[in-house]
C-alpha positions in Angstrom: 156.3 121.5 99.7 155.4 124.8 98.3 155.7 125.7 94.7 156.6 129.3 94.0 154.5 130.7 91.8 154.4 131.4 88.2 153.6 134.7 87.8 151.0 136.1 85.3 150.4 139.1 83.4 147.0 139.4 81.8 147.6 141.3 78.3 144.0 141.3 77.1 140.7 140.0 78.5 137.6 140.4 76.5 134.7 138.4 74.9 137.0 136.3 72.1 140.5 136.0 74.0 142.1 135.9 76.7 146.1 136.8 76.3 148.6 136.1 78.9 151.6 136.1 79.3 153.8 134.0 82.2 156.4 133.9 83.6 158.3 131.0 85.8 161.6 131.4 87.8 163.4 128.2 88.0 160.8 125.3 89.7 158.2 127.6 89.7 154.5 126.3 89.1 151.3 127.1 87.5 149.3 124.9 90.1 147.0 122.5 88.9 144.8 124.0 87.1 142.0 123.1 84.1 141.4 125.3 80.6 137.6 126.3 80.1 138.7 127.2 76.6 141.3 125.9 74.0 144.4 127.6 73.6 147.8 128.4 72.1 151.0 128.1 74.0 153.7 130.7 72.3 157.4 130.2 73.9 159.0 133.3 74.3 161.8 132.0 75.7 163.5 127.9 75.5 163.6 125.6 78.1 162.3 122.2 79.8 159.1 122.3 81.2 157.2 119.8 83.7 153.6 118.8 82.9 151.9 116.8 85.4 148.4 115.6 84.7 146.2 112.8 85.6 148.8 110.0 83.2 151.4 111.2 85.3 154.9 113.4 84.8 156.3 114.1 81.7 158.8 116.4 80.3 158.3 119.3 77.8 161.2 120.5 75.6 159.9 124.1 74.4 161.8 126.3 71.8 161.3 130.2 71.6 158.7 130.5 68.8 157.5 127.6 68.2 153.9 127.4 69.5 151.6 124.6 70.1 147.7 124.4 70.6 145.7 122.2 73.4 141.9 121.6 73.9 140.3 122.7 76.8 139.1 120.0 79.9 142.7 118.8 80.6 143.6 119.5 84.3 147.2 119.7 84.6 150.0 121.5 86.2 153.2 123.4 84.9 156.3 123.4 86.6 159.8 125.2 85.1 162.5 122.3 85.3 164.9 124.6 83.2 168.1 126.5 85.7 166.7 129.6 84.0 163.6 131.7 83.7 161.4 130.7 81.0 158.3 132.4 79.7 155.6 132.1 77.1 152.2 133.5 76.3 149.2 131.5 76.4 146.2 133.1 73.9 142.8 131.3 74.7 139.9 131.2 72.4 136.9 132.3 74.1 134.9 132.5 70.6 
């Protein structure tokens, strides 16, 4: 089965960061993918997210605001389980 898409929106790209912001309709995915750098996940919106990674499935409650930080090297992907859209911005650290 096919995954739409998350869908991106690059706010800043240079040498120290790299600022996006996404956005998920309802079941949409990130594909797996792996973080070069580590990186702050801000929720702009709430909602329930799936993370699947090499452990296995798990579900991610996420409230507007309320960010978290990750290293880089994990390979994982992000899937919207929430009814609604849901969005945050991601902020990696290049430097």
């Amino acid at each position: 089965m096919n995954a739409i898409p998350a869908v991106p929106d690059v706010q800043r790209d240079d040498e120290r960061l790299c600022i996006t912001e996404w956005r998920f309709a309802p079941g949409a995915s990130t594909g797996w993918h792996r973080h070069a750098y580590d990186y702050v996940v801000v929720p702009i919106t709430t909602g329930t997210l799936l993370i699947r990674d090499a452990a296995g499935e798990k579900h991610a409650e996420l409230v507007a605001g309320q960010s978290y930080s990750r290293p880089a090297g994990v390979e994982h992907e992000v899937i919207n389980a929430s009814g609604h859209e849901f969005a945050f911005v991601e902020i990696e650290l290049k430097a």
